[in-house]
Each structure stands twice: as C-alpha cells, then as structure tokens.
N, CA, C and O atoms as CSV, one atom per row, in Angstrom:
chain,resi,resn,atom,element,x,y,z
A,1,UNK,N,N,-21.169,5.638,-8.634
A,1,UNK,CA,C,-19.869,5.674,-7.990
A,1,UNK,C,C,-19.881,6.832,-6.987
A,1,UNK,O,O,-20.033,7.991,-7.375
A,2,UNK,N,N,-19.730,6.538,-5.784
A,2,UNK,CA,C,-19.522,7.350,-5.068
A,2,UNK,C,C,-18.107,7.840,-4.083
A,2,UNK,O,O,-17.768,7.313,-3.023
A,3,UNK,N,N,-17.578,8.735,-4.627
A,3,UNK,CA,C,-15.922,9.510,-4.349
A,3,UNK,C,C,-16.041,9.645,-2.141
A,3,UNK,O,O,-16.635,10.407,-1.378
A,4,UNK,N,N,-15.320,8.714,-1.991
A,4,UNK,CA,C,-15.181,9.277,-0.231
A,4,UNK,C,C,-13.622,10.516,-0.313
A,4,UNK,O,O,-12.743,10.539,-1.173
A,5,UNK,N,N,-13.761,11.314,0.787
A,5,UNK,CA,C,-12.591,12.357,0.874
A,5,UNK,C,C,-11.924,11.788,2.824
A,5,UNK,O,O,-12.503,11.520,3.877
A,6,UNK,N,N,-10.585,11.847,2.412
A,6,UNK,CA,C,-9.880,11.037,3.295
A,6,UNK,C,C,-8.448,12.176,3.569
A,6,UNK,O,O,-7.990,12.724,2.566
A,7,UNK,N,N,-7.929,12.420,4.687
A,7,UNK,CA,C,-6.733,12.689,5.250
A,7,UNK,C,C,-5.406,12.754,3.793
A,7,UNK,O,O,-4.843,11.687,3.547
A,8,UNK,N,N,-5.088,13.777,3.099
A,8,UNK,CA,C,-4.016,13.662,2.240
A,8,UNK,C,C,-3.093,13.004,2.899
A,8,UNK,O,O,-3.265,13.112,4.113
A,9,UNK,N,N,-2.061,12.278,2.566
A,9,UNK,CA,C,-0.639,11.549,2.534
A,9,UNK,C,C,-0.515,10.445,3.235
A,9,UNK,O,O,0.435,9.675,3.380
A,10,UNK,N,N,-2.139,10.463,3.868
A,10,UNK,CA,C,-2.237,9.085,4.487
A,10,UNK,C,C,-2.369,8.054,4.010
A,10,UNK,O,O,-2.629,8.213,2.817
A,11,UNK,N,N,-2.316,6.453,4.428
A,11,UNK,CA,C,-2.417,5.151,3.780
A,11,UNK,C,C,-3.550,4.714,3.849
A,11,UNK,O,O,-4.181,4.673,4.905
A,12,UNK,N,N,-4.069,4.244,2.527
A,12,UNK,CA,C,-5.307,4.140,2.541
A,12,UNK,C,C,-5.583,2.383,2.463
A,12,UNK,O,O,-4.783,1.909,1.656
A,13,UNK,N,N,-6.263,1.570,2.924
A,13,UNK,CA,C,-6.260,-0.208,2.563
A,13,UNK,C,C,-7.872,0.079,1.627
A,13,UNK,O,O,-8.667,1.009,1.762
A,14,UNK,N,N,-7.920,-0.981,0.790
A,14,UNK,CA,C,-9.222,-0.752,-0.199
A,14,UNK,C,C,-8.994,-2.287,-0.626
A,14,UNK,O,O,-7.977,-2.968,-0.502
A,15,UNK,N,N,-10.588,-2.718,-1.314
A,15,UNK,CA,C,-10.840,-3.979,-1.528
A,15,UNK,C,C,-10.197,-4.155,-3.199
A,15,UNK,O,O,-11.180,-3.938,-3.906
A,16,UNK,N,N,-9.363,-4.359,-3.833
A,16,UNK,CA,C,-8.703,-4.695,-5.081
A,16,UNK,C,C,-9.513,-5.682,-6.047
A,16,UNK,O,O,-9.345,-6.874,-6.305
A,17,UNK,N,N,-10.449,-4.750,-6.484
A,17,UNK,CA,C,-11.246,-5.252,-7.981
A,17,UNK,C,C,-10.782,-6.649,-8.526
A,17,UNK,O,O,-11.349,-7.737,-8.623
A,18,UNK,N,N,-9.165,-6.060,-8.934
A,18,UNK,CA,C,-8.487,-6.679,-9.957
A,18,UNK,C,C,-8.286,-8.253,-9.760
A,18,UNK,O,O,-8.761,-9.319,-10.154
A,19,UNK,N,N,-7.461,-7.836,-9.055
A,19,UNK,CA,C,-6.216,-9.264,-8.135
A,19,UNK,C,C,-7.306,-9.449,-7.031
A,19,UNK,O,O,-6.930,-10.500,-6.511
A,20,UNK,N,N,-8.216,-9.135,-6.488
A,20,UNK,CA,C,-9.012,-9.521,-4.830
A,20,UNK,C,C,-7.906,-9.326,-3.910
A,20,UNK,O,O,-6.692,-9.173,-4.051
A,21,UNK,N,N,-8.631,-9.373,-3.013
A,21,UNK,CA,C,-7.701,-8.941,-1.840
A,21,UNK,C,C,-8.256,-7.128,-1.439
A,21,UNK,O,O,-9.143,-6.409,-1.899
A,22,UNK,N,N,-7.346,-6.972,-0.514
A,22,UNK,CA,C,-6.891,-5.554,-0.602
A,22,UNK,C,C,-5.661,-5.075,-0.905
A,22,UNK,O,O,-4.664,-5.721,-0.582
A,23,UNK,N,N,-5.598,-4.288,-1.341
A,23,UNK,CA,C,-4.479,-3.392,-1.562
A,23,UNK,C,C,-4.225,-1.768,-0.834
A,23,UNK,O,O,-5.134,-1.006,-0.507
A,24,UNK,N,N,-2.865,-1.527,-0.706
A,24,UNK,CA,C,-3.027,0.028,-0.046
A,24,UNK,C,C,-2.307,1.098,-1.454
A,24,UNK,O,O,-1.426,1.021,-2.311
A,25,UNK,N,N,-2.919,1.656,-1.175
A,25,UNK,CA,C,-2.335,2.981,-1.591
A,25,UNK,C,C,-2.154,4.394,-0.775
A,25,UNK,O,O,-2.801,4.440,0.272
A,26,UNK,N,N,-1.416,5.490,-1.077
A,26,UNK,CA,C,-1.476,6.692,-0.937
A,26,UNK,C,C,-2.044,7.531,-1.354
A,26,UNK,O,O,-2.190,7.582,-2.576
A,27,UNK,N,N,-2.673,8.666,-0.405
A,27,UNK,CA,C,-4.131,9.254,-0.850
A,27,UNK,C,C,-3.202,10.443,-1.243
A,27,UNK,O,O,-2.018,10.637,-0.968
A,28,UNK,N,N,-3.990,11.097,-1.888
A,28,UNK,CA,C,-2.893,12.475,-3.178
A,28,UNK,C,C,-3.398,13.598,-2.022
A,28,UNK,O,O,-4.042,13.447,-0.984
A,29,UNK,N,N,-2.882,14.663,-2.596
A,29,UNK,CA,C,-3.025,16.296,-2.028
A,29,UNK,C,C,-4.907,16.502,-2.014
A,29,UNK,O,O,-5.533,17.023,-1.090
A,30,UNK,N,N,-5.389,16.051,-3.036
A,30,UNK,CA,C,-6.748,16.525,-3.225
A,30,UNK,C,C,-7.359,15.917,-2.068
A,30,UNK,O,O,-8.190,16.511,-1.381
A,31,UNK,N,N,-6.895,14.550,-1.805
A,31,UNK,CA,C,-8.018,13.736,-0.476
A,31,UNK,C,C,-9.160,12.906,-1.205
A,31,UNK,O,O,-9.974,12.184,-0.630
A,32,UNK,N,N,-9.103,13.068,-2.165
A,32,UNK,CA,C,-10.172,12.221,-3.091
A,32,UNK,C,C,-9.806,11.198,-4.280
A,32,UNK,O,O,-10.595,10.589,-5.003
A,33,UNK,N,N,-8.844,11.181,-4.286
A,33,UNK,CA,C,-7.896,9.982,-4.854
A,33,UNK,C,C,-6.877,9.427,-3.990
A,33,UNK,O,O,-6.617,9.832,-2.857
A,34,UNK,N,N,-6.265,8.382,-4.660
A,34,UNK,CA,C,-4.954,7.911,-4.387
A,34,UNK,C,C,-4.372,7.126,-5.543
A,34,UNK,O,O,-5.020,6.724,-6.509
A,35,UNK,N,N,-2.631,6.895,-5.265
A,35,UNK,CA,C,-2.068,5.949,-6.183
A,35,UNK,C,C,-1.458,5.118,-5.342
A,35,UNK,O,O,-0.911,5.256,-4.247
A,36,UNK,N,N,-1.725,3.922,-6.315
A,36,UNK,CA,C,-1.273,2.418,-5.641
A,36,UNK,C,C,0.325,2.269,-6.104
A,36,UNK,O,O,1.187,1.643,-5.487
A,37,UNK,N,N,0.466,2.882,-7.143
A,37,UNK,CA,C,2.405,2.790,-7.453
A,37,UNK,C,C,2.590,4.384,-7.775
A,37,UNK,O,O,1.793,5.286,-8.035
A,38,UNK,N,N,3.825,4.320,-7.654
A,38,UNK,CA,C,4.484,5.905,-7.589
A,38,UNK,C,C,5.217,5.919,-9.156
A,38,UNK,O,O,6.260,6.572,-9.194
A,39,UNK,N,N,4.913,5.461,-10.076
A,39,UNK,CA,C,5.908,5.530,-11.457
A,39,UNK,C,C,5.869,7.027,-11.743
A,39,UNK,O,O,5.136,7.932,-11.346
A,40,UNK,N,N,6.538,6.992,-12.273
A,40,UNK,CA,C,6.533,8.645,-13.613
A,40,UNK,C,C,5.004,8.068,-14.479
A,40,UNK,O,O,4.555,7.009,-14.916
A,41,UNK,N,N,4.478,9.927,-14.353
A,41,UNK,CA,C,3.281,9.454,-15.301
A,41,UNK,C,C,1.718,9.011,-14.504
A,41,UNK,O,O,0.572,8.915,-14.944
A,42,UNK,N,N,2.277,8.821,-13.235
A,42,UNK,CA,C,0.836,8.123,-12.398
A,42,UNK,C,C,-0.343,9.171,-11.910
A,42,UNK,O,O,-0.264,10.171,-11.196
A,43,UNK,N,N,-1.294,8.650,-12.469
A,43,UNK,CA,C,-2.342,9.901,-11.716
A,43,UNK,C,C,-3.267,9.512,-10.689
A,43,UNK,O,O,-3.763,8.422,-10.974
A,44,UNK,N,N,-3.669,9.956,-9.661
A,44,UNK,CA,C,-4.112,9.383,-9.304
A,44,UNK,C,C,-5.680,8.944,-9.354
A,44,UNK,O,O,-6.475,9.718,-9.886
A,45,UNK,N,N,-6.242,7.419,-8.676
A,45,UNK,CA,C,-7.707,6.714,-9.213
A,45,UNK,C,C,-8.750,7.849,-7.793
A,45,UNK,O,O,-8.305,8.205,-6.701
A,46,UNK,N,N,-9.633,8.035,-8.158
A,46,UNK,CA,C,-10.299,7.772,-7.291
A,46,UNK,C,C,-10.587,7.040,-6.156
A,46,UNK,O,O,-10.177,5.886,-6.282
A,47,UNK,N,N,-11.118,7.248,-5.118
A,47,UNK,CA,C,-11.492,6.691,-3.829
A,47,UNK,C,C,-12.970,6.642,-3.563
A,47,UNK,O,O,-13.664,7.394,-2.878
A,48,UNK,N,N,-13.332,5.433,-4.361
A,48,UNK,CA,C,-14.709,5.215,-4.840
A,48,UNK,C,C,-15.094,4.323,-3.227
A,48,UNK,O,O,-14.258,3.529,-2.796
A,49,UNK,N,N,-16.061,4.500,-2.662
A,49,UNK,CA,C,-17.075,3.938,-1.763
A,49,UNK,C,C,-16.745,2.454,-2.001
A,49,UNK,O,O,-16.054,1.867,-1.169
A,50,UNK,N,N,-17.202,1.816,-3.094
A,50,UNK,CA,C,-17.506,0.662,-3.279
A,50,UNK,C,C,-16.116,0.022,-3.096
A,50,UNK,O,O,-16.188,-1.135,-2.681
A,51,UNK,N,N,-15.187,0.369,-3.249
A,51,UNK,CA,C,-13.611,-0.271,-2.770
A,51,UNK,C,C,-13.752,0.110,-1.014
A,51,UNK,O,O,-12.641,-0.056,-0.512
A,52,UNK,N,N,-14.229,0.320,-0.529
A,52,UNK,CA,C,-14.337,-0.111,0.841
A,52,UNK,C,C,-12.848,0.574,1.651
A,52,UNK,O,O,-12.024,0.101,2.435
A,53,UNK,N,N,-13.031,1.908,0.994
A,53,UNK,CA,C,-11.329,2.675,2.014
A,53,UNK,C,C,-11.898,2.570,3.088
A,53,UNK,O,O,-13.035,2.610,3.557
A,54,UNK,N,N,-10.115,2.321,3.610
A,54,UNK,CA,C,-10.135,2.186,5.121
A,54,UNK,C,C,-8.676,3.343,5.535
A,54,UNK,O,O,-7.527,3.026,5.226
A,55,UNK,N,N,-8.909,4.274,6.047
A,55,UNK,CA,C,-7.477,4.799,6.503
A,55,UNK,C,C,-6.857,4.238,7.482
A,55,UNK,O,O,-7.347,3.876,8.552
A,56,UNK,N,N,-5.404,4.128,7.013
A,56,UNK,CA,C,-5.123,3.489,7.973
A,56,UNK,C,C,-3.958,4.406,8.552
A,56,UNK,O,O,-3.060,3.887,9.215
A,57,UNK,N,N,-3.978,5.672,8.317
A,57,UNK,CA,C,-3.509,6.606,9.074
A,57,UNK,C,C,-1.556,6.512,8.393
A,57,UNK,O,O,-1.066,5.540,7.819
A,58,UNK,N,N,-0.730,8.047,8.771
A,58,UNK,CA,C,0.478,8.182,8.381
A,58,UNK,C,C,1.439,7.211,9.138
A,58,UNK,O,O,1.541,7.249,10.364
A,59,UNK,N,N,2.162,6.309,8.326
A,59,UNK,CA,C,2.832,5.167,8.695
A,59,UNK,C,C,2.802,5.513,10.217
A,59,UNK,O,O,2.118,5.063,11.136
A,60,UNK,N,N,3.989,6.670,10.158
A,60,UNK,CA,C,4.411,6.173,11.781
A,60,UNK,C,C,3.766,6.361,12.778
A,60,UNK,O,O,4.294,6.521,13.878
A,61,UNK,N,N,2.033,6.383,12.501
A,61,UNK,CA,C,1.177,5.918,13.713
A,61,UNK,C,C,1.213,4.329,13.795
A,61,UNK,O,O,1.213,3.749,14.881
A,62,UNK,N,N,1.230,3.949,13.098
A,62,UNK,CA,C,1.569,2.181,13.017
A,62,UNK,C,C,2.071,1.833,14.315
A,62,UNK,O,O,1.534,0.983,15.025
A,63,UNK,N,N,3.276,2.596,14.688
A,63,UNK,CA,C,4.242,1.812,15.409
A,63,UNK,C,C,3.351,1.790,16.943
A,63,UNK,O,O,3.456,1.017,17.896
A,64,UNK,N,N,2.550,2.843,16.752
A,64,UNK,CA,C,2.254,3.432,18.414
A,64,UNK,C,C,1.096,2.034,18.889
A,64,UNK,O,O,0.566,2.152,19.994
A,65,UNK,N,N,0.797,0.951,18.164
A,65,UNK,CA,C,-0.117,0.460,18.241
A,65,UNK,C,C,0.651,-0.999,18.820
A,65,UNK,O,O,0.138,-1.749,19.650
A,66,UNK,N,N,2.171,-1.227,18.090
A,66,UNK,CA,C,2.736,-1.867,18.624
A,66,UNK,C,C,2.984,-1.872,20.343
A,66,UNK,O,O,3.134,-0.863,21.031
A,67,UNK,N,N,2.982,-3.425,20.870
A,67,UNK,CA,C,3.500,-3.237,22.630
A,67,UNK,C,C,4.307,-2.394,22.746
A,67,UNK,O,O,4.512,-1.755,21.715
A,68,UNK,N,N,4.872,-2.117,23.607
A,68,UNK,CA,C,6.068,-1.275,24.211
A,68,UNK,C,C,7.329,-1.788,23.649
A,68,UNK,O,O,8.132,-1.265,22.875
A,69,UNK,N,N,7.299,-3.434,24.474
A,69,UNK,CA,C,8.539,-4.026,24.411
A,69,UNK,C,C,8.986,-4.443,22.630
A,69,UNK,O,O,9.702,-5.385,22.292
A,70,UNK,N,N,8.420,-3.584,21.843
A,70,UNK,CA,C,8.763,-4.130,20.733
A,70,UNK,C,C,8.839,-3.212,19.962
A,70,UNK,O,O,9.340,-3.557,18.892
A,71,UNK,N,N,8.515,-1.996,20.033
A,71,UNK,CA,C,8.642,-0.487,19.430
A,71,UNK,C,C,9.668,-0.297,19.277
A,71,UNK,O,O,9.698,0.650,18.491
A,72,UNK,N,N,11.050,-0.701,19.617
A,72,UNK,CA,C,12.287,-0.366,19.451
A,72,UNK,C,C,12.721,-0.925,18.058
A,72,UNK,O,O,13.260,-0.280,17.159
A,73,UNK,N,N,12.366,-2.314,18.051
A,73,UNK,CA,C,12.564,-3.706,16.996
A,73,UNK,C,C,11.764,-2.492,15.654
A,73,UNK,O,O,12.490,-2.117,14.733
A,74,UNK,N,N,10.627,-2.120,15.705
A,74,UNK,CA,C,9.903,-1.958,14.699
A,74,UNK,C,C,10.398,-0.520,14.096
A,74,UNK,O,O,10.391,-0.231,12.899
A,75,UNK,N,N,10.796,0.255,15.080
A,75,UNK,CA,C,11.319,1.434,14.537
A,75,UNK,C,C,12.993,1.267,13.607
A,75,UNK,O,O,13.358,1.936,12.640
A,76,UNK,N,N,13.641,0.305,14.217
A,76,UNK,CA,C,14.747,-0.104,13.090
A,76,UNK,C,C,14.581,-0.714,12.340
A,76,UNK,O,O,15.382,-0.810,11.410
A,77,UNK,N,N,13.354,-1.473,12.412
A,77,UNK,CA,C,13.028,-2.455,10.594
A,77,UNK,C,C,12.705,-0.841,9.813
A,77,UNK,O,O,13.356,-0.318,8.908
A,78,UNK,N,N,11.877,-0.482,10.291
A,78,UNK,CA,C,11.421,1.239,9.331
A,78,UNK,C,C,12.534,1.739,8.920
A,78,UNK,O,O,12.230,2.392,7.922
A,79,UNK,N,N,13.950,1.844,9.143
A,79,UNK,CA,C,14.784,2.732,9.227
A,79,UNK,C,C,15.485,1.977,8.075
A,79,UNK,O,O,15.840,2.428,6.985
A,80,UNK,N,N,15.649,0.197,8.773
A,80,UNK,CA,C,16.505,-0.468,7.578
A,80,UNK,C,C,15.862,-0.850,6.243
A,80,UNK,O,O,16.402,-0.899,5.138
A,81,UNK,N,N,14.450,-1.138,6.616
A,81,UNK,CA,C,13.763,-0.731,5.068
A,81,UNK,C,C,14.074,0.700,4.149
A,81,UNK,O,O,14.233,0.741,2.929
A,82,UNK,N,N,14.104,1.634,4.929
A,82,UNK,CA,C,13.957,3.130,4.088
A,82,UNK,C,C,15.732,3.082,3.387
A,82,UNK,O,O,16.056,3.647,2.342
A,83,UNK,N,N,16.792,2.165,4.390
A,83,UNK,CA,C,18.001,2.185,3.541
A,83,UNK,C,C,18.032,1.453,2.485
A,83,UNK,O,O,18.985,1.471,1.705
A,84,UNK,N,N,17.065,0.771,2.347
A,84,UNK,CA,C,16.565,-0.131,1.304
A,84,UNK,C,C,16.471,0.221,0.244
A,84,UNK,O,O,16.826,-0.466,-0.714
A,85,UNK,N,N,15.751,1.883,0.115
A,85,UNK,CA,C,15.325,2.630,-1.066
A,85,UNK,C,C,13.955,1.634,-1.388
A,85,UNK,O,O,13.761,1.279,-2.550
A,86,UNK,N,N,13.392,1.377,-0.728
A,86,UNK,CA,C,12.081,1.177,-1.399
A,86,UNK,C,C,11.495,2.374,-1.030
A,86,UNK,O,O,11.689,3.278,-0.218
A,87,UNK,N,N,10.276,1.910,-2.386
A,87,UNK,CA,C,9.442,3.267,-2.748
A,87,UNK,C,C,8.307,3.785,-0.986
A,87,UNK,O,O,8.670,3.275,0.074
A,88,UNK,N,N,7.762,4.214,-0.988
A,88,UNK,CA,C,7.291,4.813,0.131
A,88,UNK,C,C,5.981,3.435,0.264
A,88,UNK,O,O,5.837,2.748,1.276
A,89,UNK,N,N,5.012,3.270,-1.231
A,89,UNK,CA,C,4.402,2.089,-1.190
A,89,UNK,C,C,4.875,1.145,-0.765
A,89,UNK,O,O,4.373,0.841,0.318
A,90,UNK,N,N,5.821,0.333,-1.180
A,90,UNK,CA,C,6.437,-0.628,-0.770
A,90,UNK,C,C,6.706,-0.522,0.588
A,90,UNK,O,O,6.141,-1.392,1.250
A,91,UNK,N,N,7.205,0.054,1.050
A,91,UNK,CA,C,7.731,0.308,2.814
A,91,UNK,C,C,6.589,0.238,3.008
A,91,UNK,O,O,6.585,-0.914,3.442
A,92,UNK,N,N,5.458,0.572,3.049
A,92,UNK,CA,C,4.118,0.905,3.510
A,92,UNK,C,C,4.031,-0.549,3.442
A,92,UNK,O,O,4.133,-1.159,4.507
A,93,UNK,N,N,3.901,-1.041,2.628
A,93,UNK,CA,C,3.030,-2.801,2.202
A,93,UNK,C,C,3.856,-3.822,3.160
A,93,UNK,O,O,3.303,-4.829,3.602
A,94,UNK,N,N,5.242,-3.502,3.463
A,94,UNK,CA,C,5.616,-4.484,4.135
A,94,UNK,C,C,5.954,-4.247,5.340
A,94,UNK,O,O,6.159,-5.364,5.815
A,95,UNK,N,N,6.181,-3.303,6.313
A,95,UNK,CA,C,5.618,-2.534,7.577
A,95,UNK,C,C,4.188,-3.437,7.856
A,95,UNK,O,O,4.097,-4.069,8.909
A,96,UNK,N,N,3.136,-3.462,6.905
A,96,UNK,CA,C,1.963,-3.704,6.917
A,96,UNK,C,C,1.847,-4.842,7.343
A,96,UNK,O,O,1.454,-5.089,8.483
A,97,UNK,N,N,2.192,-5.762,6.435
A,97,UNK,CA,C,2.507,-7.290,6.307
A,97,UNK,C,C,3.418,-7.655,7.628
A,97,UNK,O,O,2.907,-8.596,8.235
A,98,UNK,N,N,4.389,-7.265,8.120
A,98,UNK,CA,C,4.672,-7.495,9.051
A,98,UNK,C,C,4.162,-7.166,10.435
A,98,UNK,O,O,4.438,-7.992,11.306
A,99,UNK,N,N,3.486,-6.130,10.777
A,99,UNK,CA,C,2.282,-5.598,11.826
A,99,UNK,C,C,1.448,-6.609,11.351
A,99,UNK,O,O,1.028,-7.198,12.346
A,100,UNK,N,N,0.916,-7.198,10.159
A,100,UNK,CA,C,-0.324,-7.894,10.554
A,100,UNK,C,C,-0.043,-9.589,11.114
A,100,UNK,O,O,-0.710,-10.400,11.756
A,101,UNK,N,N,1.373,-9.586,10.453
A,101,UNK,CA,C,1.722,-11.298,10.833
A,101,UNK,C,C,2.948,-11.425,11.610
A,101,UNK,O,O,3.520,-12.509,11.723
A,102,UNK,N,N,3.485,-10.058,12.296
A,102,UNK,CA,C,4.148,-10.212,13.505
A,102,UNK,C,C,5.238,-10.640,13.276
A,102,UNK,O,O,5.861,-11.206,14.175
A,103,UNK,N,N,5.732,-10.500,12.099
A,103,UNK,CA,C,6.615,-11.071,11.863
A,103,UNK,C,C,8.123,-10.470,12.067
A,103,UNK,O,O,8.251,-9.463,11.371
A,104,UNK,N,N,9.336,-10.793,12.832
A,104,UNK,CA,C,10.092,-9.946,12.834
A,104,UNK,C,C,11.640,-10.574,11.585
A,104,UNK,O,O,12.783,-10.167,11.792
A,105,UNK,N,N,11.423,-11.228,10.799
A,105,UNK,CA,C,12.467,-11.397,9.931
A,105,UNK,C,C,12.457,-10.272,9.060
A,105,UNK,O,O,11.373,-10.421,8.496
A,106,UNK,N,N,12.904,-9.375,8.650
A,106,UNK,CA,C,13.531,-8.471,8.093
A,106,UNK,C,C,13.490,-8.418,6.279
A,106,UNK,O,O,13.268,-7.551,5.433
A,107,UNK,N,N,13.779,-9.613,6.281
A,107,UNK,CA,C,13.982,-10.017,4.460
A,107,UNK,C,C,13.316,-10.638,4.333
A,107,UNK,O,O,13.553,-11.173,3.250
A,108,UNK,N,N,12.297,-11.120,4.837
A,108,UNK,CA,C,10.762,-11.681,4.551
A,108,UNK,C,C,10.087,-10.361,4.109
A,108,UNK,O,O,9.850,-10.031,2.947
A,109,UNK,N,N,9.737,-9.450,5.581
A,109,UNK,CA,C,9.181,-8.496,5.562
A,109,UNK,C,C,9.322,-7.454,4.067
A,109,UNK,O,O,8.333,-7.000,3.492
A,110,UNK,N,N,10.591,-7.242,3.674
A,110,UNK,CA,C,10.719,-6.914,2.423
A,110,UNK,C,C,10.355,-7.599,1.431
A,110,UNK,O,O,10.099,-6.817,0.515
A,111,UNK,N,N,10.210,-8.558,1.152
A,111,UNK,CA,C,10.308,-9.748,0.352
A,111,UNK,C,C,8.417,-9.286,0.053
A,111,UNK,O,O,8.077,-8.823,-1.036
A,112,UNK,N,N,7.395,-9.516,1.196
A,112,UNK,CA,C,6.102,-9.600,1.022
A,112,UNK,C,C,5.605,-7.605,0.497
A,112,UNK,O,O,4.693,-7.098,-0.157
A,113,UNK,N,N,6.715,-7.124,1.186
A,113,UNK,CA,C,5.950,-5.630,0.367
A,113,UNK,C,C,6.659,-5.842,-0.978
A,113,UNK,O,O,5.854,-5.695,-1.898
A,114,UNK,N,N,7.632,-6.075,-1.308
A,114,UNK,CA,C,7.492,-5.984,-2.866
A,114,UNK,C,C,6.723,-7.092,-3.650
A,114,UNK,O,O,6.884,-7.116,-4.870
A,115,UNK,N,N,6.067,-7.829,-3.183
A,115,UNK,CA,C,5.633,-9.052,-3.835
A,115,UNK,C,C,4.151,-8.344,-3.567
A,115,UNK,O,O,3.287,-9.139,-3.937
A,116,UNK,N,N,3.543,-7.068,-3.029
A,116,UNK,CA,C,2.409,-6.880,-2.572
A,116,UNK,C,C,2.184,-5.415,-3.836
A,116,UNK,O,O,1.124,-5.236,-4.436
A,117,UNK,N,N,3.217,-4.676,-3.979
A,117,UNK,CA,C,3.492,-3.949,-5.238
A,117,UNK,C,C,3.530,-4.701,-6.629
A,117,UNK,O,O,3.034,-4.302,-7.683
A,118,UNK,N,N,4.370,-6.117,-6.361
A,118,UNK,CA,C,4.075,-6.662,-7.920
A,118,UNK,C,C,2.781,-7.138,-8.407
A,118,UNK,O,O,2.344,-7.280,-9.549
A,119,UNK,N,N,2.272,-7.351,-7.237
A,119,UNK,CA,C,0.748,-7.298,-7.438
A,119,UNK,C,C,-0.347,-6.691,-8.516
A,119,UNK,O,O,-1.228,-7.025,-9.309
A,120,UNK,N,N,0.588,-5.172,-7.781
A,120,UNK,CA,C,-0.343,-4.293,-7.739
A,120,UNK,C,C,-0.129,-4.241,-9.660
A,120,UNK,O,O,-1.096,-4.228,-10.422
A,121,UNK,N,N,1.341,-4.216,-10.128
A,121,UNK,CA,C,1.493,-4.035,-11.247
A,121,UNK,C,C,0.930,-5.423,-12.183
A,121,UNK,O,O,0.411,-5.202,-13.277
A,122,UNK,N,N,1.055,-6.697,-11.728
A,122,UNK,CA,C,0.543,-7.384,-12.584
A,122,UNK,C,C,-1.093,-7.255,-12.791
A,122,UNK,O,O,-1.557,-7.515,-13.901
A,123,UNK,N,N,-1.713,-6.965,-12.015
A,123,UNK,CA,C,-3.488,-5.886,-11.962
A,123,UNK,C,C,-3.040,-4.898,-13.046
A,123,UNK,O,O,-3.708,-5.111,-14.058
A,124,UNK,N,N,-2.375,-4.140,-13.178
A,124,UNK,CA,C,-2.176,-3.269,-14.598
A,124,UNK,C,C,-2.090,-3.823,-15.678
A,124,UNK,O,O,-2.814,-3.516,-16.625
A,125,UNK,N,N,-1.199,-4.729,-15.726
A,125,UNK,CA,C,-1.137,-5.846,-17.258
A,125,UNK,C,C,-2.372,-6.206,-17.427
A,125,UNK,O,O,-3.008,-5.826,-18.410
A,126,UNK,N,N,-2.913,-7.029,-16.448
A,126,UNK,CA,C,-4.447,-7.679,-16.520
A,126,UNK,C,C,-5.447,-6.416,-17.478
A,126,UNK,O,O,-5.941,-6.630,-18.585
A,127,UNK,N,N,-5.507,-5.647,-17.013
A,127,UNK,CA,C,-5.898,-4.752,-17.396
A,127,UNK,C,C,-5.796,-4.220,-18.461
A,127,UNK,O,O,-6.652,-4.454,-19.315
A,128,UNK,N,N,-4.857,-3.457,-18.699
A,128,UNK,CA,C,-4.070,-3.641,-20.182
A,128,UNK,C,C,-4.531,-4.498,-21.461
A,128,UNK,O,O,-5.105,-4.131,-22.486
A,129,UNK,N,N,-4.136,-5.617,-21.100
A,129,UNK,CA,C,-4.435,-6.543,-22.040
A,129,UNK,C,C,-6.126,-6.495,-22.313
A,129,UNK,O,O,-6.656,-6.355,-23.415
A,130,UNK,N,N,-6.701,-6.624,-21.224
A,130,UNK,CA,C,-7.735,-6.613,-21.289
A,130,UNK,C,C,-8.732,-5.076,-22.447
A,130,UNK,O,O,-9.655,-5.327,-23.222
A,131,UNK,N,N,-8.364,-4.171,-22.283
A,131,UNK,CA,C,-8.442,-3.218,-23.070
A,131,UNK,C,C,-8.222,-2.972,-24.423
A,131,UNK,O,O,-8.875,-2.378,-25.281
A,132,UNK,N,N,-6.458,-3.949,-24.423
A,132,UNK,CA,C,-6.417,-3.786,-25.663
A,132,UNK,C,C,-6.619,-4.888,-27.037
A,132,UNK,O,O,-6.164,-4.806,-28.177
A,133,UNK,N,N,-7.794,-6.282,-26.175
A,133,UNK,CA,C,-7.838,-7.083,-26.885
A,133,UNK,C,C,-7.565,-8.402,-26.574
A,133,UNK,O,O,-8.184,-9.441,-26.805
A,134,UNK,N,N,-6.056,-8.066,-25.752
A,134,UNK,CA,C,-5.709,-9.515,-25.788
A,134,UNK,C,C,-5.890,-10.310,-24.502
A,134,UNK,O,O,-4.956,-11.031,-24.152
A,135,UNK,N,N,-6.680,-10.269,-23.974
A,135,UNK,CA,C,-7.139,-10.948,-23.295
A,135,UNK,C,C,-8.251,-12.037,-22.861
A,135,UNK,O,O,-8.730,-12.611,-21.883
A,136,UNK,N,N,-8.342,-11.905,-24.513
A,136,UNK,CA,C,-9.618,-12.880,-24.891
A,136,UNK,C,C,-9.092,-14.131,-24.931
A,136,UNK,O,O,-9.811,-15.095,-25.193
C-alpha cells in the first residue's frame, strides 16, 4: 500500500473498492488521508495509490472552469445548496454531478449528491456486515 500526500481541505475523486465507481472525499489536515462522510466519530482512511486520487482542487475552483456565460447560474446553485444545509460532502458530490452532466435543475442536482453520499454509506453496511459475519 502505498500513502500519496495531497493539498489539505481539498476534494479528492478516488476509484471506490466497495460500490465501483468513484467516489470523492475530503482530504484531512495531515494531507495523507481523507473522509468520505463527516459523522461524529469519523477518522480519517488513508489515500492509498491504488484508489487512483485525483485532486480535484477547493470547490470554488470548480466554478472558474465553467464558461463565462454561466458562472453566475453556478455560483447561486452553490449558495442555494449551502441554504440547503447539506454537509460540505454532499454539496461537493452534487456541484460535481452537475459540472459533469451540465445539468442546471437544481433539485436533481441535490437529489444526485445525496444519492452519491448514500452510496457512500450503504459501502459501510456492505462492509459491516461483511466483518461481522453476515454477509455470507
């Protein structure tokens, strides 16, 4: 296993063992981990090589990548998500999801970051179970 060291508080995309796919997380203070959910209690995993991190830099470089004529649109989805109270992951996952599929509906866009977090938690059950037996 080999540990990569990455930009603290930045967003990290990585290849997801569990569920496939990728998943993002947030890289911790050390730069050599991150956590994929923010619960009470979370520590963070490592940032192992073989998950394939990719930084993808502090959200609001995101926007700068967007055209011109549309930076306005994207900076108030950010704003009306954050009145949202989603977690910082979540805003992250569906910001994401919407930069990658352009999408400008609003309650979609929310809709796919929390469905990209439940993910992340049903990969914990999997897991879980798996550890403690019942997953045979």
């Amino acid at each position: 296993m080999t540990i990569e060291r990455l930009t603290p508080g930045v967003i990290v995309e990585l290849d997801d063992p569990v569920m496939g796919g990728n998943k993002l997380g947030l890289v911790d203070e050390s730069g050599v981990g991150y956590f994929d959910l923010l619960d009470d209690g979370e520590i963070p995993k490592p940032i192992q090589a073989e998950f394939n991190p990719r930084s993808l830099g502090p959200i609001e470089t995101w926007i700068g990548g967007v055209p011109p004529e549309r930076r306005e649109w994207w900076v108030q989805a950010w704003r009306e998500l954050s009145r949202r109270r989603l977690d910082i992951l979540t805003l992250a996952r569906a910001l994401r999801w919407g930069l990658d599929n352009q999408s400008v509906d609003i309650d979609l866009i929310e809709q796919m970051g929390r469905e990209a977090s439940q993910r992340i938690q049903a990969g914990r059950k999997q897991i879980a179970q798996a550890f403690s037996g019942g997953g045979r």
